[in-house]
Each structure stands twice: as structure tokens, then as C-alpha cells.
VEXBA-634361 format. One record per residue (C-alpha): residue in three letters; x, y, z. Coordinates in Angstrom, 1 decimal, decimal comma. Example, Ala and Ser with C-alpha at 12.3 -4.5 7.8 and 13.67 -1.06 7.14 Angstrom:
BEGIN
{residu:ALA; px:12,3; py:-4,5; pz:7,8} $
{residu:SER; px:13,7; py:-1,1; pz:7,1} $
//
This chain:
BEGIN
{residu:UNK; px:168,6; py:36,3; pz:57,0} $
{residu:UNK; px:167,0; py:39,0; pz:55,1} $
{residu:UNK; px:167,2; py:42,5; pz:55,7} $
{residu:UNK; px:164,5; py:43,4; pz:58,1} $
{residu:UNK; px:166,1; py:40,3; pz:60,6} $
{residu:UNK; px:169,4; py:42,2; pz:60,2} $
{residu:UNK; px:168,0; py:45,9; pz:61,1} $
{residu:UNK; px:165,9; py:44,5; pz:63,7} $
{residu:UNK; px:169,1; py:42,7; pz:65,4} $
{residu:UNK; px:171,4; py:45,8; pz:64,6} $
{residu:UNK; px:168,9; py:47,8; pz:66,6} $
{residu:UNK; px:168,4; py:45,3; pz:69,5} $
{residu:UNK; px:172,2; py:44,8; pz:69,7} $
{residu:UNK; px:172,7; py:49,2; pz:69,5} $
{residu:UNK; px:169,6; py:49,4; pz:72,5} $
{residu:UNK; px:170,9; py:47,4; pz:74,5} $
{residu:UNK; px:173,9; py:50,2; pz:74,8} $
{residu:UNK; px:172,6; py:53,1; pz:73,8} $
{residu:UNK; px:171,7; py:55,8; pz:76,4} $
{residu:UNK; px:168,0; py:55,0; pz:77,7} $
{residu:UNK; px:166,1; py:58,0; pz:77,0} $
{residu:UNK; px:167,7; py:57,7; pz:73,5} $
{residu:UNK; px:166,1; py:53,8; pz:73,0} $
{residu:UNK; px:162,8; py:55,2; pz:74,3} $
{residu:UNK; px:162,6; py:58,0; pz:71,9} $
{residu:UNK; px:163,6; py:55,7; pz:68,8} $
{residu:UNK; px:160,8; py:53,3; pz:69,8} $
{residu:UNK; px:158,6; py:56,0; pz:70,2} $
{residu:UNK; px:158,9; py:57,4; pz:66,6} $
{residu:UNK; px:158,6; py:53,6; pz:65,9} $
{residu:UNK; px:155,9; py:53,3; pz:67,4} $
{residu:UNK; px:154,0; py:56,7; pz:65,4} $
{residu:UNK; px:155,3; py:55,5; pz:62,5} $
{residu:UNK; px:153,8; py:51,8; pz:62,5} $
{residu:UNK; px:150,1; py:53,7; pz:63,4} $
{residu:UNK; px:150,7; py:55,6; pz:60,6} $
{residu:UNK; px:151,2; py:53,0; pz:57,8} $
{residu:UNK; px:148,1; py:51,3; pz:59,1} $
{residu:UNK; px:149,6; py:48,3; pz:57,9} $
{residu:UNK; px:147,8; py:44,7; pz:58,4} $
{residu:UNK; px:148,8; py:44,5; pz:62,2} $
{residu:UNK; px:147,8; py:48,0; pz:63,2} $
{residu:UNK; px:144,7; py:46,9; pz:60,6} $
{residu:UNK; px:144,3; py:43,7; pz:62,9} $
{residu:UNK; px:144,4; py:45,2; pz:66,3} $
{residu:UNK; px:141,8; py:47,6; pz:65,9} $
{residu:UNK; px:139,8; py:45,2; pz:64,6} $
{residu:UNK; px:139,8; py:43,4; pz:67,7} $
{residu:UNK; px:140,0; py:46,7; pz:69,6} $
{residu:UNK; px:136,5; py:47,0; pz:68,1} $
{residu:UNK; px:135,1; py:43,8; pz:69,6} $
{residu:UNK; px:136,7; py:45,0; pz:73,1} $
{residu:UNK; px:135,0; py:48,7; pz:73,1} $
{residu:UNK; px:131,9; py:48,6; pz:71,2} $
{residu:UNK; px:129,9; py:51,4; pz:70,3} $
{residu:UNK; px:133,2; py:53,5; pz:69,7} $
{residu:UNK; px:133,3; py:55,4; pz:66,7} $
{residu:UNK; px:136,4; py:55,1; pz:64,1} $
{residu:UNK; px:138,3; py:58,0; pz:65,8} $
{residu:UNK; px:138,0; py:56,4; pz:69,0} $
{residu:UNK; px:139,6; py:53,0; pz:67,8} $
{residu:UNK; px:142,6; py:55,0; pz:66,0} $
{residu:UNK; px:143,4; py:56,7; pz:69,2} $
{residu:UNK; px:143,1; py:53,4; pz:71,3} $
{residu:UNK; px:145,4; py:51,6; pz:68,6} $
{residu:UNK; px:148,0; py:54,7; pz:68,8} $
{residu:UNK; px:148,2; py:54,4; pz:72,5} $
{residu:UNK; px:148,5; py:50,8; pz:72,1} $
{residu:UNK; px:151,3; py:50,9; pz:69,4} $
{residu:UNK; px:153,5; py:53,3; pz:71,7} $
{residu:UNK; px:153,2; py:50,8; pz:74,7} $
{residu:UNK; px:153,7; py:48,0; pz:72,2} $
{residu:UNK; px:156,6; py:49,9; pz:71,1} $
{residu:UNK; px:157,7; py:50,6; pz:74,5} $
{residu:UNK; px:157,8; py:46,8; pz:75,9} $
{residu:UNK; px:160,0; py:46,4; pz:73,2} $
{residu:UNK; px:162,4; py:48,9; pz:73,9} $
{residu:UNK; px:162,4; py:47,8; pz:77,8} $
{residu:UNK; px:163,0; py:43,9; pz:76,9} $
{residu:UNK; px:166,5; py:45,1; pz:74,7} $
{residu:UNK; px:167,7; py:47,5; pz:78,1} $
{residu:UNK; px:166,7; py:44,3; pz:80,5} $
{residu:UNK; px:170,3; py:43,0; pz:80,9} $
{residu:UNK; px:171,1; py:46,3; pz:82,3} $
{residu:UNK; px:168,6; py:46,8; pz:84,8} $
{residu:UNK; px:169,6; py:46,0; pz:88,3} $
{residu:UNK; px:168,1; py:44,2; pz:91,1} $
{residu:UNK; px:166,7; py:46,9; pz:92,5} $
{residu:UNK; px:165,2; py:48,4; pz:89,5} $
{residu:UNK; px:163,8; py:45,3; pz:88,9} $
{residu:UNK; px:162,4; py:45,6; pz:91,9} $
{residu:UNK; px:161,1; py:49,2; pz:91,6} $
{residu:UNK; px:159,6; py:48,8; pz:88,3} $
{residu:UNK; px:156,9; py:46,0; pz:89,2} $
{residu:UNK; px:154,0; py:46,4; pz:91,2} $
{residu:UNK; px:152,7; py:42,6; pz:92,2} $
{residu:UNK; px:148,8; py:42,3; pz:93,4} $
{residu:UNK; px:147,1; py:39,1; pz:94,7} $
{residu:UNK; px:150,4; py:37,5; pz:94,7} $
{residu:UNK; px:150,4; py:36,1; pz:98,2} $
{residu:UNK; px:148,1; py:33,1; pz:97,0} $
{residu:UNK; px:150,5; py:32,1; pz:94,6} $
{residu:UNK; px:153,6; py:32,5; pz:97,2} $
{residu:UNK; px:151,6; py:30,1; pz:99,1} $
{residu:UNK; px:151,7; py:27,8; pz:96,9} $
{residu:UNK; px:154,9; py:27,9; pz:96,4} $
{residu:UNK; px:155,7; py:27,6; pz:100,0} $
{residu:UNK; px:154,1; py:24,4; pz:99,9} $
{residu:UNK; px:156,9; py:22,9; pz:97,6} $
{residu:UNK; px:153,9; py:23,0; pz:94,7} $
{residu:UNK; px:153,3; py:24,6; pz:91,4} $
{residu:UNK; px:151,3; py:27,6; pz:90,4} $
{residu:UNK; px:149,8; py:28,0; pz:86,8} $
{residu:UNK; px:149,6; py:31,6; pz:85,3} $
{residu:UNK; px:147,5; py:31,9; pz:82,4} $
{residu:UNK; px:148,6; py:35,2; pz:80,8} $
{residu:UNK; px:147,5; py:37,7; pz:77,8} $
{residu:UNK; px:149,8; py:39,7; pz:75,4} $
{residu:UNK; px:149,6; py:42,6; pz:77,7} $
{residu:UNK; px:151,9; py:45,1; pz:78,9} $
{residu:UNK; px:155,8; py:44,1; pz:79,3} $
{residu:UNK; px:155,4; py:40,1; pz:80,1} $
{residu:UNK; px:159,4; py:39,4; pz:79,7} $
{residu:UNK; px:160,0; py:42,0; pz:82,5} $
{residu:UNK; px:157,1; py:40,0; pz:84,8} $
{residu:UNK; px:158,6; py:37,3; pz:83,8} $
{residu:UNK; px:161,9; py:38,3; pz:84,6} $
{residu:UNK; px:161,1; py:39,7; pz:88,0} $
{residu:UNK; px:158,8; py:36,4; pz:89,0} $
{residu:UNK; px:161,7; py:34,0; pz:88,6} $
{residu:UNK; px:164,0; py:36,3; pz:90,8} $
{residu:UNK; px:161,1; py:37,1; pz:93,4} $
{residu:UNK; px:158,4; py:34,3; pz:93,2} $
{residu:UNK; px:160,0; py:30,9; pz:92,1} $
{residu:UNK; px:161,7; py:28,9; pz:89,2} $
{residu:UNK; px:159,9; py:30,0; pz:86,0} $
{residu:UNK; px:159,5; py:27,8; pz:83,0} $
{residu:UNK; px:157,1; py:29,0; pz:80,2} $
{residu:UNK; px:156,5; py:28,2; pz:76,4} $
{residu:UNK; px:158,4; py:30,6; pz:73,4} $
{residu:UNK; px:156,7; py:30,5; pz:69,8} $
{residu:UNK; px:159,5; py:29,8; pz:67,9} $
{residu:UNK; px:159,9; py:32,8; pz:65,4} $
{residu:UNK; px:161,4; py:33,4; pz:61,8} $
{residu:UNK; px:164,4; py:33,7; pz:61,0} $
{residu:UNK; px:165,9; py:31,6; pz:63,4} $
{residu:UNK; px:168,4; py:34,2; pz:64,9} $
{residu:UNK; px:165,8; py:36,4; pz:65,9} $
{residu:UNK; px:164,4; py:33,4; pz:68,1} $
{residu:UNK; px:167,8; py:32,8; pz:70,0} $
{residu:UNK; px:168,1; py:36,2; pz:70,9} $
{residu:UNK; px:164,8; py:36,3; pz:72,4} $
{residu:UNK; px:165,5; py:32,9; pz:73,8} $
{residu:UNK; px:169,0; py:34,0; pz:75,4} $
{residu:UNK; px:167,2; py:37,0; pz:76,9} $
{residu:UNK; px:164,9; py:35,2; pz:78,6} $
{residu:UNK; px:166,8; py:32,4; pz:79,4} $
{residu:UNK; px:169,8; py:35,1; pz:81,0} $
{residu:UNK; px:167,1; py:35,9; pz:83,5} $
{residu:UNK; px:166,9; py:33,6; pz:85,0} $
{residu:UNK; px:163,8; py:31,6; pz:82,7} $
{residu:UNK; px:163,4; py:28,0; pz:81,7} $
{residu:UNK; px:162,5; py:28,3; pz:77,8} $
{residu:UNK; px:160,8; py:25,2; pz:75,7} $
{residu:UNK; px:160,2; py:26,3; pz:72,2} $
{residu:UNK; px:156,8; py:25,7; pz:70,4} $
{residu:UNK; px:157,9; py:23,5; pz:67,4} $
{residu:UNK; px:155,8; py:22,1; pz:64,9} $
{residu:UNK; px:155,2; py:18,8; pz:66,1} $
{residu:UNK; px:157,0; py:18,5; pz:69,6} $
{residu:UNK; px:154,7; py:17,6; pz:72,5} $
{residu:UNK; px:155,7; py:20,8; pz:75,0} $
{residu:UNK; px:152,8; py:19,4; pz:77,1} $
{residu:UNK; px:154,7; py:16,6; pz:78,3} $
{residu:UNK; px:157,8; py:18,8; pz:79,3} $
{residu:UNK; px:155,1; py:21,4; pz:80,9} $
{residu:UNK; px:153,4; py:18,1; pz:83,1} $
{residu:UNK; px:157,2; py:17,3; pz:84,4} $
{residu:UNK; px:157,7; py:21,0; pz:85,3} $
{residu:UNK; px:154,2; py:21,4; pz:86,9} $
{residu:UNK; px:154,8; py:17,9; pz:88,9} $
{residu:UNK; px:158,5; py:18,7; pz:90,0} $
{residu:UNK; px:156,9; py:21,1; pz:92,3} $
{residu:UNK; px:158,1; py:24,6; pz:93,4} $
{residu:UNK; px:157,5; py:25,5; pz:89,9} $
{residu:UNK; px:156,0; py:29,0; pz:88,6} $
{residu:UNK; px:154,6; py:28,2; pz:84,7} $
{residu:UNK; px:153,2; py:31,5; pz:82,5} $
{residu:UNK; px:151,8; py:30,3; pz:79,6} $
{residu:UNK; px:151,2; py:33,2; pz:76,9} $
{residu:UNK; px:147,4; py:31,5; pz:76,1} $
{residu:UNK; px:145,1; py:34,3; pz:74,6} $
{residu:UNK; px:145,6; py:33,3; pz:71,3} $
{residu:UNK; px:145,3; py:29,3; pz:69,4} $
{residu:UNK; px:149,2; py:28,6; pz:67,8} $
{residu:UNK; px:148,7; py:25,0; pz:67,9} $
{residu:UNK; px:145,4; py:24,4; pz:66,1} $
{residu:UNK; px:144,2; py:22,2; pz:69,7} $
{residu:UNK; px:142,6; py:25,0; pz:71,3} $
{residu:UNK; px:139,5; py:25,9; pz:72,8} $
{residu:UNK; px:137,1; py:27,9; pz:71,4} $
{residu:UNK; px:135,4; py:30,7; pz:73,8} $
{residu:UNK; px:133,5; py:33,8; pz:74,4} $
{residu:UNK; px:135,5; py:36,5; pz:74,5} $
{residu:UNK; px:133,5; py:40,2; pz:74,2} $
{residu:UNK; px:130,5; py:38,3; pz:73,2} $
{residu:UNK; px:132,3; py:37,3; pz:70,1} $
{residu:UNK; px:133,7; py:33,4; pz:69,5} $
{residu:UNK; px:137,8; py:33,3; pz:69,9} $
{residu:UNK; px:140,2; py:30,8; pz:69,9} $
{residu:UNK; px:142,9; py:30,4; pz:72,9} $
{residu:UNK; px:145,4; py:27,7; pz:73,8} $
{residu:UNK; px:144,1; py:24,9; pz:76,0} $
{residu:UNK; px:147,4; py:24,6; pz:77,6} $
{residu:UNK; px:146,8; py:26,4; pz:81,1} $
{residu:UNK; px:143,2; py:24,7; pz:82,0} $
{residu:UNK; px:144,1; py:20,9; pz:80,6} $
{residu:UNK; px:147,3; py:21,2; pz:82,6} $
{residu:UNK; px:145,5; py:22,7; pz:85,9} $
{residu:UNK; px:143,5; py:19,5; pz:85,3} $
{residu:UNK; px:145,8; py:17,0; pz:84,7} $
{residu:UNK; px:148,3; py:17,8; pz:87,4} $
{residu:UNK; px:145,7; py:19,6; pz:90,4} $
{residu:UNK; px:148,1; py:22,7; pz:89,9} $
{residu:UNK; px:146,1; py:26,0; pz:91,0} $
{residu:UNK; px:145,3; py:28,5; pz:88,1} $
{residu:UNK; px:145,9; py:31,9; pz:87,9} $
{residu:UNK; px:145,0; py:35,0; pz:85,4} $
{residu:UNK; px:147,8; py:37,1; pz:85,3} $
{residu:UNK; px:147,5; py:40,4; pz:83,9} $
{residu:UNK; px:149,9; py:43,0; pz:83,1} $
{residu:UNK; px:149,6; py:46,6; pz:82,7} $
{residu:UNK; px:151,9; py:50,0; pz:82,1} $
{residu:UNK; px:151,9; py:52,1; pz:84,8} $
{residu:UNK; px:153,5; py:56,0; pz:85,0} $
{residu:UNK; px:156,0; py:56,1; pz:88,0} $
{residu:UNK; px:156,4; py:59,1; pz:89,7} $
{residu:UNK; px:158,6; py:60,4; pz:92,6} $
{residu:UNK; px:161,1; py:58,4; pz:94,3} $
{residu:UNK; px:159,8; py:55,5; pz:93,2} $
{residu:UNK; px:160,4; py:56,9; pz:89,7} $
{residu:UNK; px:164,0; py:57,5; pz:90,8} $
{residu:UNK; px:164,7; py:54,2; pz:92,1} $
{residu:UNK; px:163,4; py:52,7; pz:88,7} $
{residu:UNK; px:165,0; py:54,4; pz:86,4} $
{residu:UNK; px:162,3; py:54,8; pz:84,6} $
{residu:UNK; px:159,0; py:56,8; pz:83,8} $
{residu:UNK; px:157,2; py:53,2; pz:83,4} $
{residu:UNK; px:157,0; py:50,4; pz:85,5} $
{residu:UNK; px:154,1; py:47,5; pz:85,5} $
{residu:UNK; px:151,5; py:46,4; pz:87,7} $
{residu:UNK; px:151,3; py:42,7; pz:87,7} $
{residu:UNK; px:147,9; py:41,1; pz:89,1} $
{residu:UNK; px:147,3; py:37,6; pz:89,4} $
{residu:UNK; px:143,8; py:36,6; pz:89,7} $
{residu:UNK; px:142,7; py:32,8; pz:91,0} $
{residu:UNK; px:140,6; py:31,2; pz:89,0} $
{residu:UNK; px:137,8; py:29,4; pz:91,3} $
{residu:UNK; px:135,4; py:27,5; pz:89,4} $
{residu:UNK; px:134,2; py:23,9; pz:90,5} $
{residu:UNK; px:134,7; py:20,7; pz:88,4} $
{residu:UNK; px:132,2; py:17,8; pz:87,9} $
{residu:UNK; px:135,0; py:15,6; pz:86,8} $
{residu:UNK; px:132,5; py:12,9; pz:86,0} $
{residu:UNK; px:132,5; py:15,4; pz:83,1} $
{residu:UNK; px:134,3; py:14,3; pz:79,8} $
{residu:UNK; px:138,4; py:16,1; pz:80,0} $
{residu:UNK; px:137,5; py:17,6; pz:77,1} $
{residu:UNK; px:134,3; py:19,7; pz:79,0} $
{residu:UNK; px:136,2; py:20,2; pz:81,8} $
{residu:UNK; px:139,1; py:21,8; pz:80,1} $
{residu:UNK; px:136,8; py:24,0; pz:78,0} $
{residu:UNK; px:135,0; py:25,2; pz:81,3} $
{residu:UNK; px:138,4; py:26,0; pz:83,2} $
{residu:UNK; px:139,7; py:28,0; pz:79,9} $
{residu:UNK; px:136,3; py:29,9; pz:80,0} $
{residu:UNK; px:136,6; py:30,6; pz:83,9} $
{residu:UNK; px:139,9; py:32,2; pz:82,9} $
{residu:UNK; px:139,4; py:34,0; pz:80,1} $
{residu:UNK; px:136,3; py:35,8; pz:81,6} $
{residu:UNK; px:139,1; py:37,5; pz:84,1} $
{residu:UNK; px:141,4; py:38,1; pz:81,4} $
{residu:UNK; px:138,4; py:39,7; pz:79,6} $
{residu:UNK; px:137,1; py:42,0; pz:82,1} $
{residu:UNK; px:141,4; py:43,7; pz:82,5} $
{residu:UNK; px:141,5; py:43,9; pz:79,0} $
{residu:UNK; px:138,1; py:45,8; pz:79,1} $
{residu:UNK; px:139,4; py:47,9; pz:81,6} $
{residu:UNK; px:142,7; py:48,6; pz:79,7} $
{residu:UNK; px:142,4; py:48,0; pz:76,4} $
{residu:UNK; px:145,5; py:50,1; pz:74,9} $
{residu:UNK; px:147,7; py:47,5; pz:76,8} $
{residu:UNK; px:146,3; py:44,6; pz:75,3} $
{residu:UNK; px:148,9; py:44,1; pz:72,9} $
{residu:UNK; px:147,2; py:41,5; pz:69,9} $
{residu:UNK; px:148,1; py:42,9; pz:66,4} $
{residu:UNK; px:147,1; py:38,7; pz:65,3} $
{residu:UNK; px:143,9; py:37,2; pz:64,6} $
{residu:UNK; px:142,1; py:35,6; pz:67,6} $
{residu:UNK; px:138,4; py:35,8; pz:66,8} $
{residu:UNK; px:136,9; py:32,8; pz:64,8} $
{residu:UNK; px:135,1; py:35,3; pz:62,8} $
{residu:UNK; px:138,5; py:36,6; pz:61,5} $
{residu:UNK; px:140,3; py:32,9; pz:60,6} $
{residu:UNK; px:140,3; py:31,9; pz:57,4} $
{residu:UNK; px:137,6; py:29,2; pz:56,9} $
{residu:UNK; px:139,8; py:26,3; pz:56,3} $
{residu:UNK; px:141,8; py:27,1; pz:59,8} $
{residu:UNK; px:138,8; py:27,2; pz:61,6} $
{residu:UNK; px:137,4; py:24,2; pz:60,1} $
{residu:UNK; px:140,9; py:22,6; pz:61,3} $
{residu:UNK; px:140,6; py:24,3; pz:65,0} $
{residu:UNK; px:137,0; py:22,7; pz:65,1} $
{residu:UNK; px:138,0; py:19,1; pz:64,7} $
{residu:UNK; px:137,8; py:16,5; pz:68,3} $
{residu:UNK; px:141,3; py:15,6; pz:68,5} $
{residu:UNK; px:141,8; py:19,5; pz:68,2} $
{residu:UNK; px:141,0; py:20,5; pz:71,7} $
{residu:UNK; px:143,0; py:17,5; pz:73,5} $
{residu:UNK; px:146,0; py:18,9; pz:73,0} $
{residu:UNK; px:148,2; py:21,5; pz:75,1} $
//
């Protein structure tokens, strides 16, 4: 493990103890310090900051990507306190919208798919949907060095989560099809950017992006309802403040996404269709609030280097999960 892995476990292990307004200030500086470097991620986010507010000037995007970093920052920091929050902070800290249709489908002893963005503080919606909604499993990419991984894994996994980790020639999809078709299940899937080279390319700001075709080729295989989900940060105030424990909680939205099949269509049209139906919804939150859009990685085309996207552009590539 080299020496950045160790300080960045050191710290996770020391915030998960460490008083809470002491955790948030530490990410905060974090946070200004990152923006500050302008190093290739900060680089990389306003870059696609740029394709999600255009017309804004370079001042504008710096003060988009600051805001961004110090939420960025600040999901962190919550995900290494989640083992200590209680129920009812939980509770207090998320605010669900539109989440009735997926209850019903739950009810019905079915699954519900949740196609989600890197916004806001997913592990905490996460966290709170398995306790409140249903039985979540969802997809990790596995990260370097290993250790790293298995901490974010055993996080997850103590709250209650069903982790399957994204390795380099496993086939997740047929773990996500018995999940989906046991029934009862709740699946977020982490699509708004291509890690398997099989994914579908899309418009996304009027600009061509690649995103995982996971979500839409599993909504068709299986008939399991798709929805957006976003995720935002959102200032609490008050008592409801006080029962958090927190200035922040999140406002969690899921969004059905209604768009009608000809399934005399080849799968591979159909699944490019769905994604597209999805990603418009996505699009327009992100639009709406783009400092909690939290993608410091290449996702446009335009960005890839050419022999990736020569790879990404190949049939078999978009039959995948």
C-alpha cells in the first residue's frame, strides 16, 4: 500500500471518531485545498461543468467547481461518521420525493430499478433506502489498492447493502438479473459514466457521452420499472436540523422513466432508447444543480482518448451490462 492509501485510511479510521464538527472542518480545508491545486480532477470537472452551464465565463466555472469540491468533500466526510449516525438521524437527514411509485412496487413483491448519477451523498441514500424502502443490492467499482475497496465495501455492506464488485471480467449482469428477478429487490446502479467499455453512447448537454447500459438492458430483460434517482445537498434548519445532527441532509427524488418500447426493435435499440429516456431526467437535475454533480472523470466522447472510444464504439460493446 503506498502512502497516500495509508493517510487516506488513517484519516477514515480517525473520522469515524473524531468529534463531527472537527471531521467537517478537516474536509472542508480539504476540499479548498484540492480547488486550489487545480490538479487533473478539479481540471476534469470543470471541463464538464462547462458542457453543463454554457455561456459561463471562466470565473463562473471556478466558483461552480469550488462549491462542488466542498460538497464532494463533504459526502466524504458524512460516509466515514455513517456508522455513528442513528436511526433517527438517518431518518432526519433524507428528504425522499416521488418515492411512493417505487414503494408500490415493492409492495407488489417486485423489483424497482434506480438509475443514479455521482451526485450528492449516494452511500447515505443508499444507506437509508435499504432501511426504509427494501433490500438494496447495487454494483462497487472495485478501487486501488485493495484495502481501500474493503473499507468502502464493509461500509456499505454494514448498512445494511448487498455489494457485487465490478471486476475485470466477471459478468455482474447475471448476479444483477437474479436480484432483479428474486423480487422485492431495490437495485441503484451508479450509470452516468462507461467503466466497462459496453456502454451506450448518448446526448448529454448537447454533447456525445458515454454511460453504463446496465440500468435500461436490465429494465428490459427482466420488465423491472426504471427510475432516475437524483441526489442533492440540502441546508437543514430548525428542529429538523436538531434532530439530524447535522447542517446538511439530502433530498432524494426518484423520477419514473415512461417511454414506450417497439420491442420488434433490435435489444440493442431498445436499450439505447431507455438509457436516453433516463439520462434526459438525470440531465435536466444536474442542470438545475450543477455543484452537486460530483464527476471529476471523463464522460464525454470528445474527452476519451481515441483508442477508448474506438473500443466503446465496437457492436458487442453495447450488449453488455
Amino acid at each position: 500500500m503506498n502512502l497516500r492509501s495509508r493517510v487516506f485510511l488513517v484519516g477514515w479510521h480517525a473520522a469515524s471518531r473524531a468529534p463531527q464538527d472537527v471531521v467537517r472542518a478537516v474536509m472542508h480545508v480539504a476540499a479548498e485545498a484540492a480547488w486550489l491545486a487545480h490538479g487533473a480532477g478539479v481540471r476534469q470537472l470543470e471541463a464538464n461543468l462547462r458542457r453543463v452551464v454554457p455561456g459561463a465565463d471562466d470565473r463562473e466555472i471556478r466558483r461552480l467547481s469550488r462549491e462542488n469540491m466542498r460538497r464532494y468533500l463533504r459526502y466524504y466526510g458524512e460516509t466515514f461518521m455513517l456508522g455513528r449516525m442513528t436511526p433517527e438521524q438517518m431518518l432526519a437527514r433524507v428528504r425522499p420525493i416521488g418515492d411512493q411509485g417505487v414503494r408500490d412496487v415493492i409492495d407488489a413483491e417486485h423489483s424497482a430499478l434506480l438509475a443514479l448519477g455521482h451526485q450528492g451523498n449516494y452511500d447515505l441514500a443508499g444507506a437509508w433506502a435499504t432501511v426504509h424502502v427494501a433490500p438494496t443490492t447495487t454494483v462497487a467499482e472495485r478501487l486501488e489498492p485493495p484495502e481501500v475497496f474493503a473499507e468502502f465495501v464493509s461500509l456499505r455492506e454494514r448498512n445494511g447493502l448487498t455489494i457485487l464488485p465490478l471486476d475485470p471480467g466477471k459478468d455482474v449482469f447475471r448476479d444483477l438479473l437474479r436480484a432483479v428477478k428474486g423480487g422485492g429487490a431495490l437495485v441503484p446502479l451508479l450509470a452516468d459514466r462507461d467503466l466497462t467499455e459496453r456502454g451506450i453512447e448518448v446526448d448529454l448537454f448537447g454533447h456525445r457521452a458515454r454511460v453504463a447500459a446496465g440500468p435500461a438492458a436490465l429494465a428490459i430483460s427482466t420488465g423491472a420499472p426504471l427510475f432516475t434517482t437524483t441526489v442533492r445537498h440540502v441546508r437543514l434548519r430548525g428542529a429538523e436540523r436538531r434532530a439530524a445532527g447535522s447542517r446538511w441532509g439530502i433530498v432524494l427524488s426518484f423520477l419514473p422513466v415512461e417511454v414506450e418500447l417497439d420491442r420488434t426493435l433490435p435489444r440493442a435499440q431498445q436499450v439505447a432508447r431507455l438509457t436516453q429516456a433516463w439520462v434526459d431526467l438525470l440531465a435536466a437535475d444536474i442542470a438545475a444543480h450543477p455543484t452537486d454533480w460530483h464527476m471529476l472523470q471523463k464522460v464525454f466522447v470528445a474527452d476519451m482518448d481515441p483508442e477508448r472510444a474506438a473500443r466503446a464504439t465496437r457492436p458487442e460493446a453495447s450488449s453488455g451490462g
